[in-house]
N, CA, C and O atoms as CSV, one atom per row, in Angstrom:
chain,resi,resn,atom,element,x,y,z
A,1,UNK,N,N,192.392,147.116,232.429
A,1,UNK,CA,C,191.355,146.368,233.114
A,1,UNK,C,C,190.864,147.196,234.289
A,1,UNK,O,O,191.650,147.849,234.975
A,2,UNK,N,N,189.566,147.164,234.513
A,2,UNK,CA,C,188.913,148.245,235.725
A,2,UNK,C,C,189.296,147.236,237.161
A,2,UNK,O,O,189.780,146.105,237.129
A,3,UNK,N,N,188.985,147.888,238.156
A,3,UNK,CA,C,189.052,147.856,239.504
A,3,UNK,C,C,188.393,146.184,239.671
A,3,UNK,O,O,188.944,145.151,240.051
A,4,UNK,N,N,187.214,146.413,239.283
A,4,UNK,CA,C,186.314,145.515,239.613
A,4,UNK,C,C,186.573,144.356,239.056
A,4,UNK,O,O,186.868,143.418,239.798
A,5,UNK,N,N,186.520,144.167,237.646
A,5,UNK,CA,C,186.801,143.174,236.434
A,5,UNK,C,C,188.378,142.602,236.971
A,5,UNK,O,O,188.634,141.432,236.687
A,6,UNK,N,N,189.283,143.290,237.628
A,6,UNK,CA,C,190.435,142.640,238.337
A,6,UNK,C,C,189.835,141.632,239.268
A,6,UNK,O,O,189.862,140.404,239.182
A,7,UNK,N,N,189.022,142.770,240.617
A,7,UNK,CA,C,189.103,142.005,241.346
A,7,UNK,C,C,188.028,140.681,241.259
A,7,UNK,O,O,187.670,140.082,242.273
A,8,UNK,N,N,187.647,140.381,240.112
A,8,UNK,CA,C,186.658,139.411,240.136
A,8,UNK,C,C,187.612,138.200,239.656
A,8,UNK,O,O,187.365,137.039,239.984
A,9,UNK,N,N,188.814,138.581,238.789
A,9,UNK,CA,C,189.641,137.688,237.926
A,9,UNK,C,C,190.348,137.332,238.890
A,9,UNK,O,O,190.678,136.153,238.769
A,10,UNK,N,N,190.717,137.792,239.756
A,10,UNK,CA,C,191.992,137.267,240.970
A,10,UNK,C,C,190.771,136.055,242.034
A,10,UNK,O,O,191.040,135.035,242.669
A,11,UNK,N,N,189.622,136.683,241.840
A,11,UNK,CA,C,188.698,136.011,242.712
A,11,UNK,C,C,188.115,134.802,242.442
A,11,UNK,O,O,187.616,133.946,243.172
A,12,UNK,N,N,188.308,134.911,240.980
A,12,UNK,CA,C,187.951,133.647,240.031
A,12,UNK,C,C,189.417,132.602,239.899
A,12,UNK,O,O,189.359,131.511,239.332
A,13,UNK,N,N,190.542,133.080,240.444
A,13,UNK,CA,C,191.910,132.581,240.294
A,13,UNK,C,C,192.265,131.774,241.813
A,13,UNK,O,O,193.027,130.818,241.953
A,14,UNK,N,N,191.432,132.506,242.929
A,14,UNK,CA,C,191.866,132.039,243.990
A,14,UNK,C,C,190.741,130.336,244.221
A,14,UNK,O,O,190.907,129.287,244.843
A,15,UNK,N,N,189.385,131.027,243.115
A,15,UNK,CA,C,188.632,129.696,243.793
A,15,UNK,C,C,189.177,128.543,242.982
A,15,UNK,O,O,188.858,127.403,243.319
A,16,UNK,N,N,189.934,128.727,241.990
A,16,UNK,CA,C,190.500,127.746,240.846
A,16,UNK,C,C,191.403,127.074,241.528
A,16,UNK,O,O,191.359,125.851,241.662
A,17,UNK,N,N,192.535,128.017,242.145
A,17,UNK,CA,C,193.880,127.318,242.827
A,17,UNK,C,C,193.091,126.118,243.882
A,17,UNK,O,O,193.332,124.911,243.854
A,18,UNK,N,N,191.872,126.972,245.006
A,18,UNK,CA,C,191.575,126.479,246.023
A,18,UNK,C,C,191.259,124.898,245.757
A,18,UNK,O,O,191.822,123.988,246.366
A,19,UNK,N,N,190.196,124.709,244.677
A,19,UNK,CA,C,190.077,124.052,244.377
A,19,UNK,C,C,191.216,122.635,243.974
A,19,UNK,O,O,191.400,121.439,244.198
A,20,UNK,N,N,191.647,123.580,243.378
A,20,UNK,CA,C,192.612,122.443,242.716
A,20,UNK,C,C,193.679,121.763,244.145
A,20,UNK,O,O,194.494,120.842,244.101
A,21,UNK,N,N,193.319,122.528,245.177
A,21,UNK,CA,C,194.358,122.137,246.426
A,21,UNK,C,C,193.098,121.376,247.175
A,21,UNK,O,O,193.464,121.053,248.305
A,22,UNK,N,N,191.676,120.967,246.904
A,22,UNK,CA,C,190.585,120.265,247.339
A,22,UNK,C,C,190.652,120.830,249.168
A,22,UNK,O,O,190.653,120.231,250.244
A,23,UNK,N,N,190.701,122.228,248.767
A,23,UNK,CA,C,190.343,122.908,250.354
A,23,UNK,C,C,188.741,123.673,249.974
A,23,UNK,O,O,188.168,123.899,248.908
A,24,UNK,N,N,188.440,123.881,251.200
A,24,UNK,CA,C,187.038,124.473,251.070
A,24,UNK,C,C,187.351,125.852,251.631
A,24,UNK,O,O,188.360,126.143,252.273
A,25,UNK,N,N,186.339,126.669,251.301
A,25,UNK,CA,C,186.100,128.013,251.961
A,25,UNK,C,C,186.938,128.135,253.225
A,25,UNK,O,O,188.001,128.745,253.337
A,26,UNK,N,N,186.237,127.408,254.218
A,26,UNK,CA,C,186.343,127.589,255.694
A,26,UNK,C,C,187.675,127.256,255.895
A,26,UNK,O,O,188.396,127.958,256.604
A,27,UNK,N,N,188.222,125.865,255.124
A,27,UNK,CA,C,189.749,125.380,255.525
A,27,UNK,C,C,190.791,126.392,254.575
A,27,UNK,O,O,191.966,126.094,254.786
A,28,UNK,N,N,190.673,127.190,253.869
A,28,UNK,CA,C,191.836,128.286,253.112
A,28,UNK,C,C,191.892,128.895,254.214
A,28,UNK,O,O,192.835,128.853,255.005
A,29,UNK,N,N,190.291,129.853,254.400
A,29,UNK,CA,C,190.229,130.839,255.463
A,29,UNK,C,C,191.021,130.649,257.365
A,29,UNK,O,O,191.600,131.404,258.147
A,30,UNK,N,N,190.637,129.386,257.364
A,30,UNK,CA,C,191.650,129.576,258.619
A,30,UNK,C,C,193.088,129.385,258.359
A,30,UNK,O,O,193.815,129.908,259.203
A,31,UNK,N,N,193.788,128.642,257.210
A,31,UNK,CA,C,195.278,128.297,257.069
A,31,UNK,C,C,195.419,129.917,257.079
A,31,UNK,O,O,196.228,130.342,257.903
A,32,UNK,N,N,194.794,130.813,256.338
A,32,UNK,CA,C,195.316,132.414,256.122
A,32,UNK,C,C,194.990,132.846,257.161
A,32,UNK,O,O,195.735,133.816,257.295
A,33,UNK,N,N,194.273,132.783,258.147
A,33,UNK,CA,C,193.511,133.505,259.343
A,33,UNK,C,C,192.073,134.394,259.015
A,33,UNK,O,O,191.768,135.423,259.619
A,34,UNK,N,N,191.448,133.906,258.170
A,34,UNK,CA,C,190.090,134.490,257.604
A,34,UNK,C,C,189.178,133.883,257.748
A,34,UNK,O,O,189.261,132.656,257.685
A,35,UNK,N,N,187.939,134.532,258.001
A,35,UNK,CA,C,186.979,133.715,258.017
A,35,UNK,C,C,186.356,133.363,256.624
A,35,UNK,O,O,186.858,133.971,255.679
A,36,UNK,N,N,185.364,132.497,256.341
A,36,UNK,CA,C,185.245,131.662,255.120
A,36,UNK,C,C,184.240,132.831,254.293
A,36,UNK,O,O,184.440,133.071,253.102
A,37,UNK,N,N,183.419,133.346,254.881
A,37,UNK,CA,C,183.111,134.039,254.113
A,37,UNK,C,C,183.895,135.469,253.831
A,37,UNK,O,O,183.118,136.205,253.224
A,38,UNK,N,N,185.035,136.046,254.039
A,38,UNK,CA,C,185.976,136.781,253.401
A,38,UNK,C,C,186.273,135.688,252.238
A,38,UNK,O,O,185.932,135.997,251.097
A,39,UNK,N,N,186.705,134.807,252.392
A,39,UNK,CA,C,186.986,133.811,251.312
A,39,UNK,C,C,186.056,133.812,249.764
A,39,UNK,O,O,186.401,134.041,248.605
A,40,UNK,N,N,185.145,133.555,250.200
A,40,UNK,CA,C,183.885,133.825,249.777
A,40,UNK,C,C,183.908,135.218,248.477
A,40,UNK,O,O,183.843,135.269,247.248
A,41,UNK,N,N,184.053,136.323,249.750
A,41,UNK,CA,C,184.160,137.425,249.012
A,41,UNK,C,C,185.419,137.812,248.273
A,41,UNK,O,O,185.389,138.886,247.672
A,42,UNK,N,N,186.443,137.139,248.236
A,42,UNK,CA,C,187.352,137.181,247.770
A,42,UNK,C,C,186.828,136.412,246.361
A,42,UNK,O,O,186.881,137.075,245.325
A,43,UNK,N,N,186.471,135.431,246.317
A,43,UNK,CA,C,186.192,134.869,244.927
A,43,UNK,C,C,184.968,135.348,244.299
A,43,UNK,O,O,184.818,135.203,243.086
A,44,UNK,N,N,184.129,135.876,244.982
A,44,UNK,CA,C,183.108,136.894,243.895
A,44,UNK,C,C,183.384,137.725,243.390
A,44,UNK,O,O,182.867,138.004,242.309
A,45,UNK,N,N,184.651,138.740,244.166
A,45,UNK,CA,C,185.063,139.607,243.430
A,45,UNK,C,C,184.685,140.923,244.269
A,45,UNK,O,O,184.824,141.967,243.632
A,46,UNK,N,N,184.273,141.038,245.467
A,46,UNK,CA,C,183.025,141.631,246.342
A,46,UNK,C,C,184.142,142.463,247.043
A,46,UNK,O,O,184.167,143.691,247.134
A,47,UNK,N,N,184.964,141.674,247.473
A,47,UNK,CA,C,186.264,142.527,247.690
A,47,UNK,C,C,187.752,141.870,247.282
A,47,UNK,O,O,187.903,140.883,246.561
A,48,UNK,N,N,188.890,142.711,247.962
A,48,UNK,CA,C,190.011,142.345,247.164
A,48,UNK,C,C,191.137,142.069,248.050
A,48,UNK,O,O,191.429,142.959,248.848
A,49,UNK,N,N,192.020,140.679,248.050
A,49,UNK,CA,C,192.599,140.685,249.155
A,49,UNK,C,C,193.680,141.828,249.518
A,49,UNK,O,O,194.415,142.252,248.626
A,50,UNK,N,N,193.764,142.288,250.751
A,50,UNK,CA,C,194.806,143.222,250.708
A,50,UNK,C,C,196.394,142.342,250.566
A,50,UNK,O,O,196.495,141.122,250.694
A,51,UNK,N,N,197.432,143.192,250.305
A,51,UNK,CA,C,198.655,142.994,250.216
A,51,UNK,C,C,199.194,141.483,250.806
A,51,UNK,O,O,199.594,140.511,250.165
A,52,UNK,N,N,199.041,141.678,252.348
A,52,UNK,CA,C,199.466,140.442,253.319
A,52,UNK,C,C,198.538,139.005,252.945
A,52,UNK,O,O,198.854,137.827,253.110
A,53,UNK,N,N,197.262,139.607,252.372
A,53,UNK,CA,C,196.706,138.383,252.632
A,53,UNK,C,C,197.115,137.798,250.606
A,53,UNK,O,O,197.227,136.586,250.424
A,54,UNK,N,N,197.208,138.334,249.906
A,54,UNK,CA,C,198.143,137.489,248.744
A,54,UNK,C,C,198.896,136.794,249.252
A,54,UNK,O,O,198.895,135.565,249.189
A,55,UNK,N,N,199.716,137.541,249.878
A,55,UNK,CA,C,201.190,136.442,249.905
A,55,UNK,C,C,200.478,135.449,251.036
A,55,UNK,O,O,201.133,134.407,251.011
A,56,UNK,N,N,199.455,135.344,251.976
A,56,UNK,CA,C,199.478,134.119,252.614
A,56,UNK,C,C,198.684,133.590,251.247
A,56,UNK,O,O,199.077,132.605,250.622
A,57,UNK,N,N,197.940,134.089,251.003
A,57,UNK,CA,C,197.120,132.737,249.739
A,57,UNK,C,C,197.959,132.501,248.731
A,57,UNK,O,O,197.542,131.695,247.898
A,58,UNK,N,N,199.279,133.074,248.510
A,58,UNK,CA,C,200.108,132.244,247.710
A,58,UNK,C,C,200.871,131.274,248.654
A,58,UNK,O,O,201.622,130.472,248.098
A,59,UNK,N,N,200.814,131.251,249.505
A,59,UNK,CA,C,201.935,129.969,250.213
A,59,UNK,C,C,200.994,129.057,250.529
A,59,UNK,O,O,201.345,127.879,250.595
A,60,UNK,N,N,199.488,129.454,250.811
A,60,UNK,CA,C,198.856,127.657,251.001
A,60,UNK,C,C,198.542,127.487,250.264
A,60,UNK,O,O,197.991,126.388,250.192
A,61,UNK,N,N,198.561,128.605,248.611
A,61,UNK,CA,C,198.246,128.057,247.261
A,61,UNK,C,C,198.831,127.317,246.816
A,61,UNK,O,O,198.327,126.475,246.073
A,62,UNK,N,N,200.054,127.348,247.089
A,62,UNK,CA,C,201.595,126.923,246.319
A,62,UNK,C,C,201.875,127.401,245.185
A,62,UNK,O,O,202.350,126.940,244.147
A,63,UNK,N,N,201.433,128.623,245.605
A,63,UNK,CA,C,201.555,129.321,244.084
A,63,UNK,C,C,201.999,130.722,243.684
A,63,UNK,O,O,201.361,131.456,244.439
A,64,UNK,N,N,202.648,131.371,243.006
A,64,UNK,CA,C,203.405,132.588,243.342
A,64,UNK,C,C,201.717,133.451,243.286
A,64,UNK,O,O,200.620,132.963,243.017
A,65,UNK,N,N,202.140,135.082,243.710
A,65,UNK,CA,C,201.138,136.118,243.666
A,65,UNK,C,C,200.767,136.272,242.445
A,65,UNK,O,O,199.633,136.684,242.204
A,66,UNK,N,N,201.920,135.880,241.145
A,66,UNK,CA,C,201.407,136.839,239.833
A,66,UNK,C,C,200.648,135.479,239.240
A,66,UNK,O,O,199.642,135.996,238.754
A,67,UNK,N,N,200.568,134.509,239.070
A,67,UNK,CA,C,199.251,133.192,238.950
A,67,UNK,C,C,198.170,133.475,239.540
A,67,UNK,O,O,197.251,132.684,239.331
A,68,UNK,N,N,197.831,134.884,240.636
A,68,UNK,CA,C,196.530,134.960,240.663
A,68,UNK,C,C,195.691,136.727,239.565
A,68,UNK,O,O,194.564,137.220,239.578
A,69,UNK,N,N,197.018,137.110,238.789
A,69,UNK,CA,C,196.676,137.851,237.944
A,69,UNK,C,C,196.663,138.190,236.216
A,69,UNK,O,O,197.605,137.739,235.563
A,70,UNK,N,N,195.890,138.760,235.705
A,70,UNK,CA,C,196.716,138.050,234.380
A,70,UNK,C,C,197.486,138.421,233.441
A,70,UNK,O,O,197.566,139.641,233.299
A,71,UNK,N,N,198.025,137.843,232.814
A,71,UNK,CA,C,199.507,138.259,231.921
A,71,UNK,C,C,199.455,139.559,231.174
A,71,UNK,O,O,198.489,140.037,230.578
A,72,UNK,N,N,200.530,139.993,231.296
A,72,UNK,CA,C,200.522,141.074,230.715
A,72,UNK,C,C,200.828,141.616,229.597
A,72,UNK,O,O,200.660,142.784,229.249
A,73,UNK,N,N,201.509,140.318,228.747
A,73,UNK,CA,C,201.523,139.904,227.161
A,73,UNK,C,C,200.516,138.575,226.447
A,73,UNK,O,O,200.926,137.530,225.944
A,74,UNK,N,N,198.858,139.120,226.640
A,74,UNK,CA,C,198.268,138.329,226.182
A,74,UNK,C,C,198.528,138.095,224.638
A,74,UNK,O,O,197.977,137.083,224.206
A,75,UNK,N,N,199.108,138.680,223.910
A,75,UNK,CA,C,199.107,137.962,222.301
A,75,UNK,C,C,200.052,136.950,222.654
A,75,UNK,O,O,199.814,135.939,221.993
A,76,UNK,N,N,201.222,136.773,223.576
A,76,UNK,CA,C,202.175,135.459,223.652
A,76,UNK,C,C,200.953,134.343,224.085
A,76,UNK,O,O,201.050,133.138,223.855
A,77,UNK,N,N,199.908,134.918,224.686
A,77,UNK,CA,C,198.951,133.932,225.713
A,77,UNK,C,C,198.477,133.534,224.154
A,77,UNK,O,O,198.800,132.371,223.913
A,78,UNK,N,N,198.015,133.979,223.389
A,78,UNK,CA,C,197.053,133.630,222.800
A,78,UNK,C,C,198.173,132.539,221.406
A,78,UNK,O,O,197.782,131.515,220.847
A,79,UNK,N,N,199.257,133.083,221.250
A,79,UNK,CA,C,200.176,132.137,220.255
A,79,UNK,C,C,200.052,130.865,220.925
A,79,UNK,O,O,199.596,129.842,220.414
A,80,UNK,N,N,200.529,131.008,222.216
A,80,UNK,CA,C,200.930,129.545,222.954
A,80,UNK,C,C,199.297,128.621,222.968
A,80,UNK,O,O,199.416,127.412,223.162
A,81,UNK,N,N,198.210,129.025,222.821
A,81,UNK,CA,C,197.018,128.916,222.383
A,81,UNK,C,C,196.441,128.245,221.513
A,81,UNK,O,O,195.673,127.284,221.540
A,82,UNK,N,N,197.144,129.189,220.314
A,82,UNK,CA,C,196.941,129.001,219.120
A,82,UNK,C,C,197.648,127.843,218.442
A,82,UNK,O,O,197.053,127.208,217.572
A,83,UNK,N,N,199.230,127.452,218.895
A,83,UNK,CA,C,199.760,126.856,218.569
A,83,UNK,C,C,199.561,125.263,219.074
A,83,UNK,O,O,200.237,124.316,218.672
A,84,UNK,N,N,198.642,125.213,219.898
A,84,UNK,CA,C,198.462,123.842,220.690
A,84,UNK,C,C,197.579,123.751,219.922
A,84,UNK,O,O,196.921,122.911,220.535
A,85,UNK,N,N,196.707,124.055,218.558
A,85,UNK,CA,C,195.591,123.558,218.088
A,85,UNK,C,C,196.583,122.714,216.380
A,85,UNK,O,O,197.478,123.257,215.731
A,86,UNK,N,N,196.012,121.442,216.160
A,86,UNK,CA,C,197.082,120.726,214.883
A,86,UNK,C,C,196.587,121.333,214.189
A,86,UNK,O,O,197.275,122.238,213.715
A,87,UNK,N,N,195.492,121.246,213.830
A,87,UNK,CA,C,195.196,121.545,212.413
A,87,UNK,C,C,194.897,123.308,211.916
A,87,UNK,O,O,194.160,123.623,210.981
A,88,UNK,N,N,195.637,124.255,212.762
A,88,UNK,CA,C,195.752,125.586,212.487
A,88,UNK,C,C,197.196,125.783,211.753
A,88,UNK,O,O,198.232,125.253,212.155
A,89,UNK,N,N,197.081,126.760,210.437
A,89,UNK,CA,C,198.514,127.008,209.907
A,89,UNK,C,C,198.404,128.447,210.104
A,89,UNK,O,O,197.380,129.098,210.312
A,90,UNK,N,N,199.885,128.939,209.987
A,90,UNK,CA,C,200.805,130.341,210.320
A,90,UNK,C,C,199.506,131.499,209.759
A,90,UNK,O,O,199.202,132.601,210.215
A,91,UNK,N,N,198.855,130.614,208.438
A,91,UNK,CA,C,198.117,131.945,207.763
A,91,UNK,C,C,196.539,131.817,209.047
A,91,UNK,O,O,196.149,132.740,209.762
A,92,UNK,N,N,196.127,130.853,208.995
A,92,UNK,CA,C,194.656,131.053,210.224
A,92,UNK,C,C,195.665,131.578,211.661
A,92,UNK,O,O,194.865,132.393,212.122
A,93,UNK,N,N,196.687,131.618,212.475
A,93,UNK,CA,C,196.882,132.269,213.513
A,93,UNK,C,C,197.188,133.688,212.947
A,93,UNK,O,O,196.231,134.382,213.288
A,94,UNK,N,N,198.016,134.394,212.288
A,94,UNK,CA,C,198.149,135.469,211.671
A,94,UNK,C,C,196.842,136.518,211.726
A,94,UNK,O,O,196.814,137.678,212.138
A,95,UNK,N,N,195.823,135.733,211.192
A,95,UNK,CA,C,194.532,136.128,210.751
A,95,UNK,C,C,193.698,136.492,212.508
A,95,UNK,O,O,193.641,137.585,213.069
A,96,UNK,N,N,193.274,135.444,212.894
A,96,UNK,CA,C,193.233,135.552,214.372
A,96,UNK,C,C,194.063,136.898,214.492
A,96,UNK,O,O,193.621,137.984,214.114
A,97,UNK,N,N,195.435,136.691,215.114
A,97,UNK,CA,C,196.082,137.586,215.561
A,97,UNK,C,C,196.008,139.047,215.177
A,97,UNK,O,O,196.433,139.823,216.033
A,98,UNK,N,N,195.740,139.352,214.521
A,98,UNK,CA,C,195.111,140.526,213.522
A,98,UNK,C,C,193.775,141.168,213.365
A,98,UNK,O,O,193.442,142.252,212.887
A,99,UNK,N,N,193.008,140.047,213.981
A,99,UNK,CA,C,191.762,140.323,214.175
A,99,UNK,C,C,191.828,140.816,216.260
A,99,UNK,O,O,191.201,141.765,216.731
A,100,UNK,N,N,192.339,140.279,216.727
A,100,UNK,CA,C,192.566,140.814,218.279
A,100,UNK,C,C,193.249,142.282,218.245
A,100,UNK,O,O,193.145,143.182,219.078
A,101,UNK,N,N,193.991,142.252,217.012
A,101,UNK,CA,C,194.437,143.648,217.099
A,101,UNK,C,C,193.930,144.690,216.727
A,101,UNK,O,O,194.315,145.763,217.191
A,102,UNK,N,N,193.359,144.643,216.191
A,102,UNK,CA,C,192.080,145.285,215.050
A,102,UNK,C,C,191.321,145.627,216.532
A,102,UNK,O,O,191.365,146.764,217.002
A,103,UNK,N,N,190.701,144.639,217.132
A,103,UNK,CA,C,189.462,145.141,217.914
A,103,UNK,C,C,190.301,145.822,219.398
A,103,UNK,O,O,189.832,146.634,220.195
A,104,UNK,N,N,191.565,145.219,219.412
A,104,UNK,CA,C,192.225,146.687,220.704
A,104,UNK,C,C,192.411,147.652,219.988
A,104,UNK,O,O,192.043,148.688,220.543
A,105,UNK,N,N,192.860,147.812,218.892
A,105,UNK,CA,C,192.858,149.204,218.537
A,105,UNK,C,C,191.484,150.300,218.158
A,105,UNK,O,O,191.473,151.467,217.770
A,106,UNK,N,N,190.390,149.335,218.468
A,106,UNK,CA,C,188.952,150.399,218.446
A,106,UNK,C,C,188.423,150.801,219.628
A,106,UNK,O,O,188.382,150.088,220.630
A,107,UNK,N,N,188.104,151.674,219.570
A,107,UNK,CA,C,187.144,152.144,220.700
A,107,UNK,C,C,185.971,152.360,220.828
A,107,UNK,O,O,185.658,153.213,219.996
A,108,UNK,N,N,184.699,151.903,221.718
A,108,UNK,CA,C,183.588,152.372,222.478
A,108,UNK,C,C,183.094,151.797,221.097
A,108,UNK,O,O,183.514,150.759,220.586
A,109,UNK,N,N,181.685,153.029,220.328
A,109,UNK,CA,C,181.151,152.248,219.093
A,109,UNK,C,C,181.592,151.823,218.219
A,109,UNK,O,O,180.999,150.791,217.907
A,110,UNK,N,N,182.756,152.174,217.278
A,110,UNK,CA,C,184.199,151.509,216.402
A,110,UNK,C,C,184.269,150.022,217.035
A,110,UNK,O,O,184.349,149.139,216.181
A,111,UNK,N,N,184.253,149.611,218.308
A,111,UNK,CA,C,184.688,148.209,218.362
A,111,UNK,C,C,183.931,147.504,218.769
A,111,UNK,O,O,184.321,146.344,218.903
A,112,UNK,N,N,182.396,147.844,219.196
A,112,UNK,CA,C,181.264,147.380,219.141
A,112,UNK,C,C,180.833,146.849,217.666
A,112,UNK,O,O,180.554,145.654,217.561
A,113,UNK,N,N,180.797,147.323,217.023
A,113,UNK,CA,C,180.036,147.700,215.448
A,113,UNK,C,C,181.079,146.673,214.673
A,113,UNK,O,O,180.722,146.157,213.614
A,114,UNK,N,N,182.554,146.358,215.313
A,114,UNK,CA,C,183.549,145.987,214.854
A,114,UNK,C,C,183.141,143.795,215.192
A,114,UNK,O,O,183.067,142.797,214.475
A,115,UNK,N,N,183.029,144.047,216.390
A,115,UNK,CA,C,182.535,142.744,216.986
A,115,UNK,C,C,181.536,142.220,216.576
A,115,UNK,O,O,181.568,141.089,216.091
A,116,UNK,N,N,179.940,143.244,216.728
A,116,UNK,CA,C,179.088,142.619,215.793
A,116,UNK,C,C,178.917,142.118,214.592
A,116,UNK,O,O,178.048,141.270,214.389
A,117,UNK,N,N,179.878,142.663,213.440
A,117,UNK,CA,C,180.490,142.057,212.449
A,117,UNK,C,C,180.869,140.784,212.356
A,117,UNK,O,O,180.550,139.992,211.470
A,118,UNK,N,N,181.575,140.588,213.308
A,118,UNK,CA,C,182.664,139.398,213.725
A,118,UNK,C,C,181.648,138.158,213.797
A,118,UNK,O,O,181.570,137.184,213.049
A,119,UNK,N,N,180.639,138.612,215.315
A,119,UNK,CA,C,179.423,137.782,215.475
A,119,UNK,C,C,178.343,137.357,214.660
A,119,UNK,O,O,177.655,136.340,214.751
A,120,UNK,N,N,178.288,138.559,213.618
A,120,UNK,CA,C,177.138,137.838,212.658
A,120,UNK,C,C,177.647,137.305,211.778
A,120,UNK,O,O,176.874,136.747,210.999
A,121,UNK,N,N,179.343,137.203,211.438
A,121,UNK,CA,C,179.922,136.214,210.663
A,121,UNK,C,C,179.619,134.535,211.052
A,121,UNK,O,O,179.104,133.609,210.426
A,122,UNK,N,N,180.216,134.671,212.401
A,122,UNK,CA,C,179.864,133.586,212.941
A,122,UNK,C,C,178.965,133.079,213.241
A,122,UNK,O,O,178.882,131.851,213.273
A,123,UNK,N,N,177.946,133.938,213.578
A,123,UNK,CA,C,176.459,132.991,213.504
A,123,UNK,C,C,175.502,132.606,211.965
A,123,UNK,O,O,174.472,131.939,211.871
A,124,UNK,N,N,176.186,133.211,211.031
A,124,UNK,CA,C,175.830,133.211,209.592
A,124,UNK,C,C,176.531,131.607,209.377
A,124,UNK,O,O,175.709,130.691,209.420
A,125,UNK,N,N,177.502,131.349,209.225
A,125,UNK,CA,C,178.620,130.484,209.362
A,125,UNK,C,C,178.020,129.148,209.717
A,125,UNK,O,O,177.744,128.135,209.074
A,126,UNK,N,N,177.886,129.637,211.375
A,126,UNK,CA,C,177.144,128.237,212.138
A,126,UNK,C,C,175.616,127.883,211.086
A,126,UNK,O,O,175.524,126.872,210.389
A,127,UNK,N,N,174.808,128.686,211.163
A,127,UNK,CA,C,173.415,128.489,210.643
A,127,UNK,C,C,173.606,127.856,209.164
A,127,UNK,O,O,172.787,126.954,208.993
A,128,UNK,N,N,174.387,128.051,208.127
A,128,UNK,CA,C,174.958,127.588,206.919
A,128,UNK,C,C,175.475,126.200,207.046
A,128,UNK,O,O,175.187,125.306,206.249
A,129,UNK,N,N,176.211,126.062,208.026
A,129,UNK,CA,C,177.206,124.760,208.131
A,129,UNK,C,C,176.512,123.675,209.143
A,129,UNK,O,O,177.218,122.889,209.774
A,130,UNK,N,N,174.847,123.683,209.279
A,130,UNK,CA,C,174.327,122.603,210.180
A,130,UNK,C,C,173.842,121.160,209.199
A,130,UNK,O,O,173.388,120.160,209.755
């Protein structure tokens, strides 16, 4: 994952927690000692909190540091996923699962060319099945 695309996901993680703790900008920013628009820029992604200021936004998060990043065994993410849906069997997750692997293992035009495939399945699919 690049620099940026992190820091937008941690930024998109902090306004989720914030939320879910029904604090605003201005009230995180002073429990941490920040002003609201660092806050701000923390959830656009604009910048990235340094070191000290994680661990304060995990303690008025109530939430450890690694909940604001993301896992680092997404195929377990995607079983535990997969498996909360009833009406999927071993052979449709398999298939899925195989298809995520397929497209990490391509690169640049290989997994472009690989996706568009994927997409005009699915929009063939949808347009057929209205």
């Amino acid at each position: 994952m690049k620099e940026k695309d992190l820091a937008v996901y941690v930024g998109n993680k902090i306004r989720e927690f914030r939320k879910k703790k029904k604090l605003t900008q201005k009230e995180l920013g002073d429990i941490i000692g920040v002003k609201h628009n660092t806050i701000s820029n923390y959830e656009t992604g604009t910048i990235s909190p340094e070191q000290d200021a994680l661990f304060l936004l995990s303690r008025a998060l109530d939430i450890s540091i690694d909940d604001l990043f993301p896992h680092s065994d997404e195929d377990n993410d995607l079983e535990k996923a997969l498996s909360l849906s009833d009406d999927m069997d071993l052979n449709d997750m398999d298939f899925l699962n195989k298809l995520i692997k397929q497209t990490k293992s391509l690169k640049g035009e290989e997994r472009k060319k690989f996706i568009d495939n994927i997409r005009f399945a699915v929009e063939y699919f949808d347009r057929t099945n209205k």
